[in-house]
C-alpha positions as CSV (number, residue, x, y, z in Angstrom):
1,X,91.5,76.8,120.4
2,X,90.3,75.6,124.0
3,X,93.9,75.0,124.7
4,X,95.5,77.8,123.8
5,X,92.7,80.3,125.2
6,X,93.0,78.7,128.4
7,X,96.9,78.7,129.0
8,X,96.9,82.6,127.7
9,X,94.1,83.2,129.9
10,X,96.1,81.5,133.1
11,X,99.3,83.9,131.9
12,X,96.8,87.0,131.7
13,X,95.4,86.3,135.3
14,X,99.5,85.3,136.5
15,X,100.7,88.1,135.0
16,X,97.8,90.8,136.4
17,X,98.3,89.3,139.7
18,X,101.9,89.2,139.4
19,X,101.8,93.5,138.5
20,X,99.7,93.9,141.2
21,X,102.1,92.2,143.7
22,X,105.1,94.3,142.4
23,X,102.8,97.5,142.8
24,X,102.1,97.0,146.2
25,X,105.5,96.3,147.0
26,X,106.8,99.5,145.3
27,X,104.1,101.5,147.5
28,X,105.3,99.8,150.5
29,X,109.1,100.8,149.9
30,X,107.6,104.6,149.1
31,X,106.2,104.8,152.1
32,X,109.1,103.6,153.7
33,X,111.5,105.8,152.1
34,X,109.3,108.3,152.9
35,X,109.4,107.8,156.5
36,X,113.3,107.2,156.5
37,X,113.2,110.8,154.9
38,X,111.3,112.5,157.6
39,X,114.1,110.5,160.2
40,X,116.8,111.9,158.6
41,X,115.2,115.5,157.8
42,X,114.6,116.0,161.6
43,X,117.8,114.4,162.9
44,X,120.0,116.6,160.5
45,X,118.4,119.8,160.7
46,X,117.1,120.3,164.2
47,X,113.5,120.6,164.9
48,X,114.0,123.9,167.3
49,X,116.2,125.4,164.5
50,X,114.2,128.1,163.3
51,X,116.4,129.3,161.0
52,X,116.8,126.6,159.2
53,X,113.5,125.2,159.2
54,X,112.3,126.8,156.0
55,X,115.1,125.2,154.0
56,X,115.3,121.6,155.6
57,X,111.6,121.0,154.6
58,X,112.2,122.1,150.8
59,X,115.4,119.9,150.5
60,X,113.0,117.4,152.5
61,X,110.2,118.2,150.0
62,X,112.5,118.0,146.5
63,X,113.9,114.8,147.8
64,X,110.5,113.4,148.9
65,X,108.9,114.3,144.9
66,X,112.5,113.0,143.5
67,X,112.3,110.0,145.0
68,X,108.4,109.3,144.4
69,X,109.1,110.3,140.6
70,X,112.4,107.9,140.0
71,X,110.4,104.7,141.2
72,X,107.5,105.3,139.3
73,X,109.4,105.6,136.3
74,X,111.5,102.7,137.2
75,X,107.8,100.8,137.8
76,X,107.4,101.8,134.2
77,X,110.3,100.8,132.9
78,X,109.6,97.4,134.2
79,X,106.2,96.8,133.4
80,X,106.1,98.4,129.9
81,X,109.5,98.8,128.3
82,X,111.8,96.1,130.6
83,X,115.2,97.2,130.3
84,X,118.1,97.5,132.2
85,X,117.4,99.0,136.1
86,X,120.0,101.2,137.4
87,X,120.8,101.8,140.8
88,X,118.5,103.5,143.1
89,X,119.9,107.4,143.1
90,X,120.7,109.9,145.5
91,X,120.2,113.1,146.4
92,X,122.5,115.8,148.6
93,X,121.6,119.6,149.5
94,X,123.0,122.1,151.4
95,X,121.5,124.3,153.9
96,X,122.9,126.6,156.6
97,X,126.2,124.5,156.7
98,X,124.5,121.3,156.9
99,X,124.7,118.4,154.8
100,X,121.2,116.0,153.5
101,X,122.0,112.8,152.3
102,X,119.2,110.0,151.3
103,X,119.9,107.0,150.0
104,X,117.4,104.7,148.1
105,X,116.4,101.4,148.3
106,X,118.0,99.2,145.3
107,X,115.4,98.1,143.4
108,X,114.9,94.7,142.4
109,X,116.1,93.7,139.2
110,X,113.2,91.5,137.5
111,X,114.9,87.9,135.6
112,X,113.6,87.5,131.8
113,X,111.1,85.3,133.3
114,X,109.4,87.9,134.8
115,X,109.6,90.2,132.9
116,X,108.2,87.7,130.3
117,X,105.3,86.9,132.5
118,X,104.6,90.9,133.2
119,X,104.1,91.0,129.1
120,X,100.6,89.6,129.6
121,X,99.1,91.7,132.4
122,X,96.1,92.9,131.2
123,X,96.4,96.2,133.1
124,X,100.0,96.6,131.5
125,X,98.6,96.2,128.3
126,X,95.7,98.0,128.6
127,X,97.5,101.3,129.8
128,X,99.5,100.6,126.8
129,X,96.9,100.5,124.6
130,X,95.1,103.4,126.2
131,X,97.7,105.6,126.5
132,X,97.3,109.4,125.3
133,X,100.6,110.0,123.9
134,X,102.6,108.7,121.5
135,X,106.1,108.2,121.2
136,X,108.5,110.9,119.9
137,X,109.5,108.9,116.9
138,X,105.8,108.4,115.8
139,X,103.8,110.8,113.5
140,X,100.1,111.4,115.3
141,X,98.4,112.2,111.7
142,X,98.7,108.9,110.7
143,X,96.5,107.3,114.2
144,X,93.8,109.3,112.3
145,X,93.9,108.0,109.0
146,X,94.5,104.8,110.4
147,X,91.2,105.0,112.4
148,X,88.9,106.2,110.2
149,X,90.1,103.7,107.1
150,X,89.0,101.1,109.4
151,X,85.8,102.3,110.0
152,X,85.3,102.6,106.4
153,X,86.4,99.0,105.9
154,X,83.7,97.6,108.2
155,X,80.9,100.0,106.1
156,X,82.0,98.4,103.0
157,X,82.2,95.1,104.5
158,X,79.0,95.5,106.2
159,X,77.3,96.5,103.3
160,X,78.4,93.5,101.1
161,X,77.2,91.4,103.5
162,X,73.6,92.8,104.6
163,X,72.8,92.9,100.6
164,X,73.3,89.4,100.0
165,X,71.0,88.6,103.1
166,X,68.4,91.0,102.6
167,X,65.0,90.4,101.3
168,X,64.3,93.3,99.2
169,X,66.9,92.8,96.6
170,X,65.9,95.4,93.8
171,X,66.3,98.3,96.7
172,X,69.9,97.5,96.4
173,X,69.7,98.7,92.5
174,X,68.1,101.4,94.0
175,X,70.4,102.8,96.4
176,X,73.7,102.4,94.5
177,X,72.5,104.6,91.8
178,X,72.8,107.5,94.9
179,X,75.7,109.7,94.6
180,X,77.1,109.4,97.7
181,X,76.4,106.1,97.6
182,X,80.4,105.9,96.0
183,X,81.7,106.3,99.1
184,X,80.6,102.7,99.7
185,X,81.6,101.4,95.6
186,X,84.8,103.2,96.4
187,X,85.8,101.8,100.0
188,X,88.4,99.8,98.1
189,X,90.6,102.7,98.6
190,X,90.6,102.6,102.4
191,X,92.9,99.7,102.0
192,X,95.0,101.8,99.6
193,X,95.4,104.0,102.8
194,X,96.6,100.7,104.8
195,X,99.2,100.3,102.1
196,X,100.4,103.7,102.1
197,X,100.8,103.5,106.0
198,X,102.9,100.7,106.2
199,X,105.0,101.7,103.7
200,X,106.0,104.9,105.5
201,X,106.1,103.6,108.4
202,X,108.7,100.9,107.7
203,X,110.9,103.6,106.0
204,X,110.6,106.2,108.4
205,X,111.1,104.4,111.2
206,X,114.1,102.1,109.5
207,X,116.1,105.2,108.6
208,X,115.5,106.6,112.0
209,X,116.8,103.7,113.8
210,X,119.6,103.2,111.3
211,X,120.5,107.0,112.2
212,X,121.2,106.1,115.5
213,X,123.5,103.7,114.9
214,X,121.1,101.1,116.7
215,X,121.2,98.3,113.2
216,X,124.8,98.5,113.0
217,X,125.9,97.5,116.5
218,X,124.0,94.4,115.7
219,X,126.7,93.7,112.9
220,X,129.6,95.5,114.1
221,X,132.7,94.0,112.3
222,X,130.5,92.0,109.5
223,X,130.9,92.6,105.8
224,X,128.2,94.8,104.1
225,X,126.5,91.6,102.2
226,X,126.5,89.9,105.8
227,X,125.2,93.2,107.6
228,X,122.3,93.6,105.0
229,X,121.8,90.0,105.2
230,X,121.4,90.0,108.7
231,X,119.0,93.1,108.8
232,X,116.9,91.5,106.3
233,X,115.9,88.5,108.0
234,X,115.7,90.5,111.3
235,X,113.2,92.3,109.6
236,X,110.9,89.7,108.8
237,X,111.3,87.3,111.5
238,X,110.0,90.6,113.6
239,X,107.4,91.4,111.0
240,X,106.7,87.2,111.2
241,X,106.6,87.0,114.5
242,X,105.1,90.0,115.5
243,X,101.8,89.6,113.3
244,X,101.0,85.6,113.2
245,X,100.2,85.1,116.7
246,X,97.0,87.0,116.6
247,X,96.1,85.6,112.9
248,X,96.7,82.0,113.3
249,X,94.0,82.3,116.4
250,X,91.5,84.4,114.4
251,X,91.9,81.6,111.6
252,X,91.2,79.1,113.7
253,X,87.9,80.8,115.3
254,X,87.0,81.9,111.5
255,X,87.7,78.1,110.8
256,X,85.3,76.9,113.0
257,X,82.7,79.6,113.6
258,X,82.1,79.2,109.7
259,X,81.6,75.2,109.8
260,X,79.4,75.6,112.7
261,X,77.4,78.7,110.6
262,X,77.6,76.4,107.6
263,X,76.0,73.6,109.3
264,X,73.1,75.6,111.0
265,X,72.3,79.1,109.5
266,X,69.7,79.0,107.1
267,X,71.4,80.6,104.4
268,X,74.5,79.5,102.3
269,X,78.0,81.1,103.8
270,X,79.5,83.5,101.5
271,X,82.7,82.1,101.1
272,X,83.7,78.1,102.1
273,X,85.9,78.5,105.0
274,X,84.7,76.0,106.4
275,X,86.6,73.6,103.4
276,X,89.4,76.1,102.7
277,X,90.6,76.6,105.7
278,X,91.7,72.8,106.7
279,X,93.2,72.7,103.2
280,X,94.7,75.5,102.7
281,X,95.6,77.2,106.2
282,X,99.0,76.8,105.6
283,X,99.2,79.4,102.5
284,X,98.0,81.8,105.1
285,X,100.8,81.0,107.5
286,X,103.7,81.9,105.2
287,X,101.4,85.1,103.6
288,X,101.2,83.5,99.8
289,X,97.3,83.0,99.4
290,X,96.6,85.9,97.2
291,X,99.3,83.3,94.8
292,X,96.7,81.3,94.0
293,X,93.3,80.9,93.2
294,X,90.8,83.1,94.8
295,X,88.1,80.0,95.3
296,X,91.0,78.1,97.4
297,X,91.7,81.3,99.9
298,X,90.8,80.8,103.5
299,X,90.1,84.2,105.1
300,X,89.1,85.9,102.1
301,X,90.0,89.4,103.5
302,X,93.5,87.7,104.6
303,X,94.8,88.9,101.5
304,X,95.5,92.0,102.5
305,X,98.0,90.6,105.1
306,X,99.6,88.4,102.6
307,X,100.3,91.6,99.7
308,X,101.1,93.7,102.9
309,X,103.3,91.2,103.8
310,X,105.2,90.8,100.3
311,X,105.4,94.3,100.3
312,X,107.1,94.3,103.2
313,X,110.1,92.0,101.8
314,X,110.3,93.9,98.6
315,X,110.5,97.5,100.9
316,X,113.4,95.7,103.2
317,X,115.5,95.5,100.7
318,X,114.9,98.6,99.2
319,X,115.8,100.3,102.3
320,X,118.5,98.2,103.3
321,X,120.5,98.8,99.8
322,X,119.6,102.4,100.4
323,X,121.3,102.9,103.0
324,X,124.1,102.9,101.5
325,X,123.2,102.7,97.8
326,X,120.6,105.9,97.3
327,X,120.9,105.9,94.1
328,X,119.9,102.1,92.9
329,X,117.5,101.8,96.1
330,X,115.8,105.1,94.0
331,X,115.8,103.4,90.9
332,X,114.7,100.2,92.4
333,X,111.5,101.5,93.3
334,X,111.1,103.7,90.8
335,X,111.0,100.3,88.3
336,X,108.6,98.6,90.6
337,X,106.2,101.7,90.7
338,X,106.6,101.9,87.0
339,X,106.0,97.5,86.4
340,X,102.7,97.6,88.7
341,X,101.0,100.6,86.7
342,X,102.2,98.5,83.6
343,X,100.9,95.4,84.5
344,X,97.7,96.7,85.9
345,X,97.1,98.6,82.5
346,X,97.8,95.5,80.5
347,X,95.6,93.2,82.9
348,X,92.7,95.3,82.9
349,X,92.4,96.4,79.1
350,X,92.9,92.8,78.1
351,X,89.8,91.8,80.5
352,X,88.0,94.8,79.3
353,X,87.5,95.9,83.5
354,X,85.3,98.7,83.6
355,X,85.3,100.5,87.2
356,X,83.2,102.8,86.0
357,X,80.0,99.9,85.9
358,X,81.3,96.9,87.0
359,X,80.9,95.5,90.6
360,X,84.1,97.4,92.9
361,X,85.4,93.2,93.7
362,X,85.1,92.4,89.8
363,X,87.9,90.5,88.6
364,X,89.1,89.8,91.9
365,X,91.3,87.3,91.3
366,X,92.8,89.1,88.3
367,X,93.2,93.0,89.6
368,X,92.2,93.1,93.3
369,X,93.9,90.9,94.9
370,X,97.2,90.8,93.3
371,X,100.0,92.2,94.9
372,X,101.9,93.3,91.5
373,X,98.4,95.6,91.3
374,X,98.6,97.1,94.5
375,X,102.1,98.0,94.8
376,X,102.2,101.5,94.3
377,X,100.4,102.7,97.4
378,X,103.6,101.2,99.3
379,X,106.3,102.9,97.0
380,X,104.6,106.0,97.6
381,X,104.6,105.8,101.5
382,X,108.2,104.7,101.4
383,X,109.0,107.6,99.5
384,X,107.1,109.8,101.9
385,X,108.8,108.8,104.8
386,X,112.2,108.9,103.5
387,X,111.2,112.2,102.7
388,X,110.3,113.2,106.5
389,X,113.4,111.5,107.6
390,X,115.6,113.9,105.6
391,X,113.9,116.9,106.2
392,X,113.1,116.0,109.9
393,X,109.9,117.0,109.4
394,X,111.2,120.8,108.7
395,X,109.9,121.9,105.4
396,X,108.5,125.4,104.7
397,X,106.1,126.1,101.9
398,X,105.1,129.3,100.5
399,X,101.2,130.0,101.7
400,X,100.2,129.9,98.5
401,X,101.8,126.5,97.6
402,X,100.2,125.0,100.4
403,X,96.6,126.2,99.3
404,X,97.2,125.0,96.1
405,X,98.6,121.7,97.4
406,X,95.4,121.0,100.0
407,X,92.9,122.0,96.8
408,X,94.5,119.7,94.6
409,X,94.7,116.8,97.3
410,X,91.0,117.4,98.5
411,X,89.7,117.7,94.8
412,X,91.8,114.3,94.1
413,X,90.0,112.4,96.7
414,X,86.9,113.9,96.2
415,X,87.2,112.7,92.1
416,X,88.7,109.4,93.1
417,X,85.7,108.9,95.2
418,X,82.6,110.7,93.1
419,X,84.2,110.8,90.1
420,X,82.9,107.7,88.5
421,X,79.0,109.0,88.8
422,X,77.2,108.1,86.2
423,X,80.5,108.1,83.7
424,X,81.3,106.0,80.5
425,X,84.9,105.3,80.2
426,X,86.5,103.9,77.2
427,X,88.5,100.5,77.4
428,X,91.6,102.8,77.5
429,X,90.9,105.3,79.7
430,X,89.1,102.7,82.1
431,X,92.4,101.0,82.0
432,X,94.4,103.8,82.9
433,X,91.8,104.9,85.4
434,X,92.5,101.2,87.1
435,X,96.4,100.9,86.6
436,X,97.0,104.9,88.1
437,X,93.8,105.2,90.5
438,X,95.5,104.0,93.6
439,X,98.7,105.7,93.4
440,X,96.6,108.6,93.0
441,X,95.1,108.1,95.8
442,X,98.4,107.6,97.5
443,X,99.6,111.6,96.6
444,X,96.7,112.9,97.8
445,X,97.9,110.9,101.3
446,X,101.6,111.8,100.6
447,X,100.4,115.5,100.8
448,X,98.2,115.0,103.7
449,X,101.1,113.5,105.7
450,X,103.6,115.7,105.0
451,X,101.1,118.8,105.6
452,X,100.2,117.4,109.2
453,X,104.1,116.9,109.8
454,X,105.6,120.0,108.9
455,X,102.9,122.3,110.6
456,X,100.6,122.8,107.7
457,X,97.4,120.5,108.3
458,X,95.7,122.5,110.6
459,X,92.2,121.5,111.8
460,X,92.7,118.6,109.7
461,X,95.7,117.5,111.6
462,X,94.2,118.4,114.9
463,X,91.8,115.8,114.0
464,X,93.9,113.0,112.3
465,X,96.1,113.8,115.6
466,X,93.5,113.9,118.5
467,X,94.1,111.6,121.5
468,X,91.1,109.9,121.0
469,X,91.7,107.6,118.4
470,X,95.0,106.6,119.3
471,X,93.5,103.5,121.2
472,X,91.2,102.8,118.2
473,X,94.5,102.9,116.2
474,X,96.7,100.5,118.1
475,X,93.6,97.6,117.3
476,X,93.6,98.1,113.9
477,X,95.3,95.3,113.0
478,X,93.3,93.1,115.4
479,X,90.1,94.8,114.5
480,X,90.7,94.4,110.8
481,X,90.9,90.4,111.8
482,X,87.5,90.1,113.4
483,X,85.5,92.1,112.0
484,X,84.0,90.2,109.0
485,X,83.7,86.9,111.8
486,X,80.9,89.6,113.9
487,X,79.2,90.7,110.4
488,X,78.9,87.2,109.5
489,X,77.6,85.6,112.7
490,X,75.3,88.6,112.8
491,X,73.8,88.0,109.0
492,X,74.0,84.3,109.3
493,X,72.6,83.9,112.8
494,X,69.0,85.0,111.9
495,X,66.1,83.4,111.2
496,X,64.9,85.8,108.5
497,X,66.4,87.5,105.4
498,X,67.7,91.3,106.3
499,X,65.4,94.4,105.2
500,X,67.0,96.9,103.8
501,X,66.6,100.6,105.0
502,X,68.2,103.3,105.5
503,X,67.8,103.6,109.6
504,X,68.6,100.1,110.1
505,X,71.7,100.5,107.6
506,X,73.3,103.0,109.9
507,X,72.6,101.1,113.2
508,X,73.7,98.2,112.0
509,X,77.0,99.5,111.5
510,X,77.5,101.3,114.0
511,X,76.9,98.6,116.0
512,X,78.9,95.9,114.2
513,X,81.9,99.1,114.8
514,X,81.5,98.5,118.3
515,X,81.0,94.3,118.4
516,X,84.0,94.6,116.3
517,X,86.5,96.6,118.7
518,X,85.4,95.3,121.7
519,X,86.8,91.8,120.3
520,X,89.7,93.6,118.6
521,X,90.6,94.9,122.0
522,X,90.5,91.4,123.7
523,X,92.2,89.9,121.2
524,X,95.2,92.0,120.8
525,X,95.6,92.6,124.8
526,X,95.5,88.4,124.6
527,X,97.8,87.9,121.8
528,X,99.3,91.5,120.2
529,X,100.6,93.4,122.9
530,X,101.9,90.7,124.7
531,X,104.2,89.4,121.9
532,X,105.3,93.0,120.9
533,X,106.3,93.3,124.4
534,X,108.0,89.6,124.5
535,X,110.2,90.7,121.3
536,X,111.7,93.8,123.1
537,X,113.0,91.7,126.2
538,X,114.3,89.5,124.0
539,X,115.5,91.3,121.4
540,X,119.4,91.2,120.2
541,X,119.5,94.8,120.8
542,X,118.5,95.3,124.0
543,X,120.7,91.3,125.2
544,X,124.1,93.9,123.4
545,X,123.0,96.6,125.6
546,X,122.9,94.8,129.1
547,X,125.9,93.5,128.7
């Protein structure tokens, strides 16, 4: 871990320094081409030329902001999106029979190297991170949920934790008998949300790029078993690639921050790391821990990333058969939706799970965990965003469809959520409640999504959709890594057994919210953005379109 935080740390300073370098150099030709401008402005026109005066300085003036505007957005194209620079351009106008000509400096093209080294400024990736808008490909609505699922991870999370180090155990009985109180039981859903994302995310966004004929110059001339082939493993090398930098160093930290918490907290860790984690690590690198037994899993929140993960190789091929195979892609997931409600039924009933009074993490190893029990979430986003993709977001609902839609949605979640107050299911109905519950969940989502896209969400998409959250959003993933490491070091780290209260509930988390994006912001301008940015330059796509 020494190792590899110093050498990134040496490419974030070379790279900062080596962005600030280019920027002064791109001021310095501005200001150069400005001057050159003003030369040829006077020269051309004629100073004592009154009547033409007027005229030269706004052709002066258009070329000046033209000029200024095309190497700033060549600076951009550099530091953020590297591809291909063109030539400088040129501008001509004509006034009173006279002719304006500037030409620009060529700018310099950058080698991969460079470009490679500019993928771990920290002002780069920052901006990037920062950055107000979003791209024209992206739905906003789904920054929102994004952000506010996470928050609700760390409460539940936070919660777990404090109650197992706190002093005043019975209060715990205490407080969970308080309605709202489910919002807490139910946080399990939040990842339901995370599921629902990613699916319609990968579908959207596949069946966009496939619609602009960007996945088939990559296997121009190759059979359709090769071309899907190819896409496939494409897919997850990116998805590979793109994720495990980031996780194999939070391993490590949770690796050893739990040995050395092990060794000298007071209290007993709540999971064994600390033994896991040398054992088993490697389960975690190919995303297959939630295979086996939950006592052998390193990271226990990990498995989230590993069912993501698998659900991401079952929705390639989905997609890549419906491209040109609707009809069995359709059917495909229609069996897999119908198999995981199935299964989930079966396992539930035969274990007798009651949600309705048994710990939310009950039969973790049986239901929770398991990817063929939290599949449907995924179907349903994939569905969703093929859905957008057809429509191009242009649907039109009668008013009073749409009314009834948001009250059936809102009064889905809230049940979902509140529902389970104080109820007594029967081993049938608590097995249905299990097996359906988070598909459920998904609709509500599906309508949500769709509302916001097609100009029906309202304040609710003005929220979901506001610019603030966008950079909470785009650390979600690194955020979701770290957290548990600050809630542990904070529980363990004491001297003292927690008190429960109410006051110190809610500063706790809030604080722990902060702790926890301030490292999720380090750690994905360190290892996140620069590897997204790596797998653009070097891309197939973008090596077919240089040449």
């Amino acid at each position: 871990l020494s190792v590899v935080s110093f050498l990134v740390l040496t490419l974030i300073i070379a790279g900062t320094l080596y962005e600030i370098y280019l920027t002064s150099r791109l001021k310095a030709a501005l200001r150069l081409q400005d001057k050159e401008m003003m030369n040829n402005s006077e020269t051309s026109s004629g100073i004592g030329c009154a009547s033409s005066d007027y005229g030269d300085s706004m052709a002066h003036e258009s070329l000046k902001k033209e000029s200024i505007k095309e190497s700033l957005n060549e600076l951009n194209i550099v530091l953020n999106i590297p591809r291909e620079v063109n030539g400088g351009p040129s501008s001509s106008n004509n006034t009173s029979d006279e002719h304006l000509e500037v030409h620009l400096h060529e700018p310099e093209k950058l080698s991969v190297y460079s470009e490679l080294l500019l993928s771990f400024s920290a002002i780069t990736n920052f901006n990037a991170i920062c950055d107000r808008n979003v791209g024209a490909d992206t739905i906003p609505c789904v920054h929102g949920l994004r952000a506010f699922s996470m928050a609700w991870v760390i409460l539940g999370h936070t919660c777990i934790v404090v109650f197992k180090y706190s002093d005043n155990m019975e209060m715990r009985k205490e407080v969970e008998k308080n309605f709202f109180f489910q919002a807490v039981t139910n946080g399990p859903f939040s990842v339901d949300t995370f599921f629902f994302i990613s699916g319609f995310l990968v579908s959207y966004l596949y069946f966009r790029t496939n619609a602009k004929g960007k996945l088939n110059k990559l296997t121009k001339g190759s059979s359709e078993l090769a071309a899907g082939t190819a896409h496939f493993l494409g897919l997850v090398a990116y998805r590979f690639m793109r994720l495990t930098a980031p996780y194999m160093f939070v391993l490590g930290v949770v690796q050893v921050t739990m040995k050395y918490l092990a060794t000298y907290s007071i209290f007993d860790p709540p999971t064994m790391d600390h033994e896991t984690c040398p054992k088993y690590w490697w389960r975690n690198l190919l995303y297959i821990n939630t295979l086996f037994p939950v006592d052998q899993m390193c990271m226990l929140w990990s498995w989230y990333l590993a069912n993501d993960t698998q659900f991401y190789i079952i929705g390639a091929i989905i997609l890549i058969i419906g491209v040109r195979h609707f009809k069995l892609s359709a059917c495909t997931t229609l069996v897999f939706l119908v198999s995981s409600w199935i299964t989930t039924a079966i396992i539930a009933f035969t274990n007798n799970h009651r949600p309705d009074t048994d710990d939310p993490l009950a039969l973790f190893d049986k239901i929770y965990d398991k990817p063929w029990t939290r599949l449907g979430p995924y179907l349903i986003g994939m569905a969703v965003g093929w859905i957008l993709f057809r429509t191009n977001c242009k649907i039109r609902f009668p008013r009073l469809t749409v009314a009834t839609l948001w009250t059936l949605a809102m009064l889905n979640l809230f049940v979902l959520v509140f529902g389970l107050y104080r109820a007594d299911l029967s081993q049938l109905l608590a097995a249905a409640y299990s097996s359906l519950s988070h598909s459920a969940w998904a609709l509500s989502l599906a309508w949500i999504t769709i509302a916001c896209s097609t100009g029906y969400g309202g304040y609710i998409n003005s929220l979901l959709s506001a610019p603030f959250l966008y950079p909470f959003s785009r650390v979600t993933y690194c955020a979701y890594l770290v957290h548990p490491i600050v809630i542990r070091s904070m529980a363990l780290n004491t001297d003292a057994p927690l008190h429960l209260g109410g006051d110190t509930m809610v500063i706790l988390f809030f604080g722990l919210v902060v702790a926890s994006y301030l490292l999720s912001f380090v750690v994905s301008m360190s290892f996140e953005a620069p590897v997204v940015t790596m797998l653009k330059i070097l891309s197939p796509s973008r090596k077919k379109r240089i040449a």
